[in-house]
Biopython code that builds the backbone (N, CA, C, O; Angstrom):
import numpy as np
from Bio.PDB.StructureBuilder import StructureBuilder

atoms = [
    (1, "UNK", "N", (-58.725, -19.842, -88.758)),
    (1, "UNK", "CA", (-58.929, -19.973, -87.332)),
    (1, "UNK", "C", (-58.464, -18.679, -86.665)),
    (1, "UNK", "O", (-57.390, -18.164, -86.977)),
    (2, "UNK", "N", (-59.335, -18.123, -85.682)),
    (2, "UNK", "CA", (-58.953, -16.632, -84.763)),
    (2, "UNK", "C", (-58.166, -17.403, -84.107)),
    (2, "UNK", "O", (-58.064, -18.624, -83.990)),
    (3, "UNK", "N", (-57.504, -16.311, -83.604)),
    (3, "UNK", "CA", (-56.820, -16.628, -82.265)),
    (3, "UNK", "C", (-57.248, -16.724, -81.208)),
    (3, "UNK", "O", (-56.541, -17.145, -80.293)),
    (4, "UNK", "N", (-58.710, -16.311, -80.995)),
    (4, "UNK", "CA", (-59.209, -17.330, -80.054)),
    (4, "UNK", "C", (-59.479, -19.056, -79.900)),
    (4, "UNK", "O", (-59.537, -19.793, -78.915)),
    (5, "UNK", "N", (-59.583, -19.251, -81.097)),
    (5, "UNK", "CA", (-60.014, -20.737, -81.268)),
    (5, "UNK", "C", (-58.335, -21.533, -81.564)),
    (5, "UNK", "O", (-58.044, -22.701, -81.307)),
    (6, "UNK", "N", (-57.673, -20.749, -82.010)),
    (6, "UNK", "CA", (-56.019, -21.487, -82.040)),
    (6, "UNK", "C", (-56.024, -21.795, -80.535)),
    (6, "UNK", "O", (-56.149, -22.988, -80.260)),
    (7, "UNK", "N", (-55.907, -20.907, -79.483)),
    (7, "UNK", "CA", (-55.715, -20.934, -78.035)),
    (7, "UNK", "C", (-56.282, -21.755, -77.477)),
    (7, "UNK", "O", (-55.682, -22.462, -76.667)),
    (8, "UNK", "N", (-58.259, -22.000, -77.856)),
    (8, "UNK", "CA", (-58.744, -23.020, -77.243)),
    (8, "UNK", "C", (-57.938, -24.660, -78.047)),
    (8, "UNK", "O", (-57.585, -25.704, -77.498)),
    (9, "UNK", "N", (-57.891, -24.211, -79.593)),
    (9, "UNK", "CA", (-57.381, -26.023, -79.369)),
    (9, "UNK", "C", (-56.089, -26.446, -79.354)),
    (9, "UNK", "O", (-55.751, -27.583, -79.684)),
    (10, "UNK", "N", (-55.094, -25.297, -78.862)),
    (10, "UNK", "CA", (-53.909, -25.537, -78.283)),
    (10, "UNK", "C", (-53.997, -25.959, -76.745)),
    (10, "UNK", "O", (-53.327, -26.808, -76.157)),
    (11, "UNK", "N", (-54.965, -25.169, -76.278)),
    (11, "UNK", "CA", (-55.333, -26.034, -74.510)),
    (11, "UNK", "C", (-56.084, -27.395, -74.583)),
    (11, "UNK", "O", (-55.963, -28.087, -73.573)),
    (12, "UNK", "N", (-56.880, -27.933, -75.653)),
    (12, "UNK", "CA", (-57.269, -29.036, -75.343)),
    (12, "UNK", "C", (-56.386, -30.056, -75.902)),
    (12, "UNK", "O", (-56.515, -31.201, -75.469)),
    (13, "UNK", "N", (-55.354, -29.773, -76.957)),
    (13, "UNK", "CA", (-54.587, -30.742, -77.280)),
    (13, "UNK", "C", (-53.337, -30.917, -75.908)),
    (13, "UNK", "O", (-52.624, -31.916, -75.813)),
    (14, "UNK", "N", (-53.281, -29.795, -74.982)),
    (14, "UNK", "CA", (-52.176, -30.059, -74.016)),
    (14, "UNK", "C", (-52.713, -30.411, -72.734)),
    (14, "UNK", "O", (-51.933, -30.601, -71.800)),
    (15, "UNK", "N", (-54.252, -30.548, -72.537)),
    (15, "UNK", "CA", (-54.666, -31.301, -71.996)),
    (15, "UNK", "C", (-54.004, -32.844, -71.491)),
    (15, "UNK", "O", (-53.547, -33.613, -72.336)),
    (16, "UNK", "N", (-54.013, -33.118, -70.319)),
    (16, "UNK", "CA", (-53.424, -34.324, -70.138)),
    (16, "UNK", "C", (-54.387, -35.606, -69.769)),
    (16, "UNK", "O", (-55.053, -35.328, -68.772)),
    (17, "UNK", "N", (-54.623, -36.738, -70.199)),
    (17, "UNK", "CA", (-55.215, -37.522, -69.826)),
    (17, "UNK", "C", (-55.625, -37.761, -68.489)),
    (17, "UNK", "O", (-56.743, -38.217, -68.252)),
    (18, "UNK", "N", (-54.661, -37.439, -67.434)),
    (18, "UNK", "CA", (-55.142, -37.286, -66.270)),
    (18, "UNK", "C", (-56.435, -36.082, -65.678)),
    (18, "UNK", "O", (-57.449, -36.135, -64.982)),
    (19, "UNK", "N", (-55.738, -35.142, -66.368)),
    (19, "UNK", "CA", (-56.704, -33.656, -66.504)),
    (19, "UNK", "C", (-58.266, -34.324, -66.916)),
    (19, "UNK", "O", (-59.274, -34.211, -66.218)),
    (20, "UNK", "N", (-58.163, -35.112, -68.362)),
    (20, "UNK", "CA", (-59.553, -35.208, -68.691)),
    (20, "UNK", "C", (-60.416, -36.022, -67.927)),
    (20, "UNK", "O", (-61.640, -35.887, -67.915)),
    (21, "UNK", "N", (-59.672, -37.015, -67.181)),
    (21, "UNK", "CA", (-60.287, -38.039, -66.274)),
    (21, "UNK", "C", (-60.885, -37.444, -64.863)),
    (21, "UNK", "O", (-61.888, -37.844, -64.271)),
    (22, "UNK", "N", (-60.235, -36.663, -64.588)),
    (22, "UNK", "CA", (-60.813, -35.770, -63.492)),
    (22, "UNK", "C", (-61.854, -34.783, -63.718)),
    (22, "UNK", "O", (-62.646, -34.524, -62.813)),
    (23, "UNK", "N", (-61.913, -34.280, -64.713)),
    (23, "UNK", "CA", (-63.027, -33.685, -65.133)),
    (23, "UNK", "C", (-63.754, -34.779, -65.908)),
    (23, "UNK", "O", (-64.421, -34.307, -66.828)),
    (24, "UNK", "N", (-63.805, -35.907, -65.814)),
    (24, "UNK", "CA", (-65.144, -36.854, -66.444)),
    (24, "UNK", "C", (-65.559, -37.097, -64.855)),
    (24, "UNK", "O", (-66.757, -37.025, -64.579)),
    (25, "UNK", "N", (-64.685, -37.359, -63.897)),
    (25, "UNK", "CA", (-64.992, -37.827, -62.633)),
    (25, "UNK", "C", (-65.677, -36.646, -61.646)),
    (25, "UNK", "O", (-66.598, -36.668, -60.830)),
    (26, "UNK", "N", (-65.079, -35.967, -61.964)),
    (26, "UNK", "CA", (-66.232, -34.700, -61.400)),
    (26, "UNK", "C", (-67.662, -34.379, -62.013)),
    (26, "UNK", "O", (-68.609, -33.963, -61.347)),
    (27, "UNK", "N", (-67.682, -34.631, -63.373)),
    (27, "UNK", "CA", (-68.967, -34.697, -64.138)),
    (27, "UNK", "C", (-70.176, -34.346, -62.907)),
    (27, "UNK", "O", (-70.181, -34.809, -61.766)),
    (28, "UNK", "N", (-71.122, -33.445, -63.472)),
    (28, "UNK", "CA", (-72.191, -33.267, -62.253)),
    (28, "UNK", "C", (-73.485, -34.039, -63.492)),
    (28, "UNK", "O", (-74.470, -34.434, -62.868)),
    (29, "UNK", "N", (-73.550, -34.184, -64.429)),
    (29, "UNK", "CA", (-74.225, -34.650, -65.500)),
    (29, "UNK", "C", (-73.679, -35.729, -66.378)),
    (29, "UNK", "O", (-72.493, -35.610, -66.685)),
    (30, "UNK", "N", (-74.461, -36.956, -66.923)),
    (30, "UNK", "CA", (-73.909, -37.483, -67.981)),
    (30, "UNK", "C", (-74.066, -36.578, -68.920)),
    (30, "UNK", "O", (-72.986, -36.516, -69.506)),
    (31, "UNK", "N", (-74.977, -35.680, -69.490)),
    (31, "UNK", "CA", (-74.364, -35.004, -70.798)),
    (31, "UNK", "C", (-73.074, -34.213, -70.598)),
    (31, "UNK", "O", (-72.344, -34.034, -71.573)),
    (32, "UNK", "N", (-72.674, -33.623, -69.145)),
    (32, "UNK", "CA", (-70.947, -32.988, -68.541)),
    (32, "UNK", "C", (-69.865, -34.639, -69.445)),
    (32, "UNK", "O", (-68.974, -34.606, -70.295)),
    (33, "UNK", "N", (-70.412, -35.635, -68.849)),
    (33, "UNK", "CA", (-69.912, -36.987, -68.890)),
    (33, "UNK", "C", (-69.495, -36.845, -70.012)),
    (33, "UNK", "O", (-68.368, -36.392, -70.213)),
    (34, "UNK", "N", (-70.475, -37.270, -71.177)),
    (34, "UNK", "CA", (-70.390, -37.419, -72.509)),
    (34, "UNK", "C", (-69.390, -36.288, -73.035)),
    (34, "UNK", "O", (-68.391, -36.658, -73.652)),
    (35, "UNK", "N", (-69.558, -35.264, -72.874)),
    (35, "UNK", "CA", (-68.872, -34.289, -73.138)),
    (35, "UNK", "C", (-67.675, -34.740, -73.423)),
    (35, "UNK", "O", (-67.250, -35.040, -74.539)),
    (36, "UNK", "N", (-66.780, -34.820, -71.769)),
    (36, "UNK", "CA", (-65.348, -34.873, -72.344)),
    (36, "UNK", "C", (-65.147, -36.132, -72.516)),
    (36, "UNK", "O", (-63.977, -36.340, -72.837)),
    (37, "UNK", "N", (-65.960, -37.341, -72.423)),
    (37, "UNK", "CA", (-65.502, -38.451, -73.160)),
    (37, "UNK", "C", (-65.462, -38.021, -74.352)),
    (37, "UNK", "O", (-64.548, -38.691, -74.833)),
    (38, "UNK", "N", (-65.947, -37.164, -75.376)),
    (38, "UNK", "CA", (-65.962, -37.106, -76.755)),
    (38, "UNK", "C", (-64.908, -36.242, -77.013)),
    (38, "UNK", "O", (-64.401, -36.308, -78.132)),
    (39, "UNK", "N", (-64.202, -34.947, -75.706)),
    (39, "UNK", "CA", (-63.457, -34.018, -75.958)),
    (39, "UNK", "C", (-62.288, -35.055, -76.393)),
    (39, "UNK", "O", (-61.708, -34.986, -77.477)),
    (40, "UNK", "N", (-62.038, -35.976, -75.444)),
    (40, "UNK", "CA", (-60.716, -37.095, -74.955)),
    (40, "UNK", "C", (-60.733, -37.628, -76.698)),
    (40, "UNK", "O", (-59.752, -37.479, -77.427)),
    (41, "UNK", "N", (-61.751, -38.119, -77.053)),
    (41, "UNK", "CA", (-61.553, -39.037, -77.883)),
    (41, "UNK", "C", (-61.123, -37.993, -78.924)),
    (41, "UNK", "O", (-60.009, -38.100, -79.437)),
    (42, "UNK", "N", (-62.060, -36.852, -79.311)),
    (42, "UNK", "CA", (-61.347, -35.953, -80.908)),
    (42, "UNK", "C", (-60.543, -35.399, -80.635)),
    (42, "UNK", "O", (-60.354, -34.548, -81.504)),
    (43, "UNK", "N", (-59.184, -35.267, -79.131)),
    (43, "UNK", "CA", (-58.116, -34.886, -78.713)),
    (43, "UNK", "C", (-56.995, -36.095, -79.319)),
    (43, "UNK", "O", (-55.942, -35.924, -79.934)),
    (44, "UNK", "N", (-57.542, -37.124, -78.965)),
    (44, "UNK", "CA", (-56.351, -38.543, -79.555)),
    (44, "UNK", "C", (-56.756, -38.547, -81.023)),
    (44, "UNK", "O", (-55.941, -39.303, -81.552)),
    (45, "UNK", "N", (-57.455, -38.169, -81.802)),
    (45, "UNK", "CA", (-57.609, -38.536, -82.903)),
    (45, "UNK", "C", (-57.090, -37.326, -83.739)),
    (45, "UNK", "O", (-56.917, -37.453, -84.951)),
    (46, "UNK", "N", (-56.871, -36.287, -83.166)),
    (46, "UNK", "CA", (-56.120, -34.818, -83.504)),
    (46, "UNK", "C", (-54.936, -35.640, -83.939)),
    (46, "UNK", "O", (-54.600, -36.037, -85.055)),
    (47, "UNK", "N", (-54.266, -35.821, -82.457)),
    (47, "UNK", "CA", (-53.045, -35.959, -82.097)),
    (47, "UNK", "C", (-52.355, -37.198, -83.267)),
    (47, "UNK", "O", (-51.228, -37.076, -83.748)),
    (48, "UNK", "N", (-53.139, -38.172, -83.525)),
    (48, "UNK", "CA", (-53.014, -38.768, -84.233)),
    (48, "UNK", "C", (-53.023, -38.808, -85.890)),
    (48, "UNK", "O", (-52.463, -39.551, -86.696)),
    (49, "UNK", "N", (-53.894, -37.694, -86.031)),
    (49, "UNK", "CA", (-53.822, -37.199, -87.855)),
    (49, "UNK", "C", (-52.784, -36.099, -87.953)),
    (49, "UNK", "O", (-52.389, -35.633, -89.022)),
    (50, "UNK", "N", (-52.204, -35.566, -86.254)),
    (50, "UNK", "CA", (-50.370, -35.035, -86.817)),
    (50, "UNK", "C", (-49.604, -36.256, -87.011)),
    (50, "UNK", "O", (-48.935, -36.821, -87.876)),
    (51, "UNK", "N", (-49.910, -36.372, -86.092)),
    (51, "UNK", "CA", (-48.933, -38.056, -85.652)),
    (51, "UNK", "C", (-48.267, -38.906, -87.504)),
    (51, "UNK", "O", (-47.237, -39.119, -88.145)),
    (52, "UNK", "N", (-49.316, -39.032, -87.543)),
    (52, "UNK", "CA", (-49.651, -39.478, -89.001)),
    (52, "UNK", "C", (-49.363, -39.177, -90.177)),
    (52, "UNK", "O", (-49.278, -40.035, -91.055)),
    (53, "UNK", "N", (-49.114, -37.574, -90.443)),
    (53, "UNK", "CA", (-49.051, -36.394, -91.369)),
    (53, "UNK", "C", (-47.508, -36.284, -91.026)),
    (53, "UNK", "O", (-46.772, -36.093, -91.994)),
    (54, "UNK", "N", (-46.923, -36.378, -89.777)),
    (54, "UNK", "CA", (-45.482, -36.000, -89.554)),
    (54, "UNK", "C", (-44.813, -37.035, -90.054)),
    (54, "UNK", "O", (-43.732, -36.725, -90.554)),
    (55, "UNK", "N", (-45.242, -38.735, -90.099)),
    (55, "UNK", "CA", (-44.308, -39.694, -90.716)),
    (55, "UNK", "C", (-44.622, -39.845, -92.200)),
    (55, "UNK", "O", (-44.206, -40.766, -92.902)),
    (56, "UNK", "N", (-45.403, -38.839, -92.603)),
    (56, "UNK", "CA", (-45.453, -38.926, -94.149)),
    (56, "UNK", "C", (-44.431, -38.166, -94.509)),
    (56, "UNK", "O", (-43.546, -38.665, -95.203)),
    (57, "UNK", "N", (-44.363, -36.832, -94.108)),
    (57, "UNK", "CA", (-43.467, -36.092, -94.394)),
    (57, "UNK", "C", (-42.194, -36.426, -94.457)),
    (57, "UNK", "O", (-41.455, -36.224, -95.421)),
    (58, "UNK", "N", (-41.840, -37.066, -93.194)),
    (58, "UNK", "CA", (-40.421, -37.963, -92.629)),
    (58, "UNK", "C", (-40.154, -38.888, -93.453)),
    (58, "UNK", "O", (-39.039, -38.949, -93.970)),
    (59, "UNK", "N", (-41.013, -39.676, -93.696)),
    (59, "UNK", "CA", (-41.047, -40.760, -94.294)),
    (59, "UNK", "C", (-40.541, -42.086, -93.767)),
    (59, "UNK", "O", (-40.630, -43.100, -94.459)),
]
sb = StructureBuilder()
sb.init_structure("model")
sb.init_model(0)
sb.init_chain("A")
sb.init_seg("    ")
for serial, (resi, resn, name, xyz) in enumerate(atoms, 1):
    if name == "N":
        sb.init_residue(resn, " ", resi, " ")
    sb.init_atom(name, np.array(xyz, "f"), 0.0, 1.0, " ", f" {name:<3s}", serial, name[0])
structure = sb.get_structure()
């Protein structure tokens, strides 16, 4: 991964749920729509295969 693309998915993982809801609510398009409904969803599912990976380690 460049360091451009580290940067972008360090900003979408610190994205805040509120953040993404406002930009679904501003949406000028359902494909804008779809968009970050799908950003939101492979953001929790990130967050969740650390989530996941950190209590293996921990145990």
């Amino acid at each position: 991964m460049n360091n451009k693309e580290e940067n972008l998915y360090k900003y979408i993982l610190n994205l805040s749920t509120f953040e993404i809801d406002t930009l679904i609510e501003n949406s000028k398009s359902e494909i804008e729509k779809e968009f970050y409904l799908k950003l939101e969803e492979l953001k929790l599912q990130t967050l969740q295969i650390q989530l996941l990976s950190k209590e293996e380690i921990y145990g």
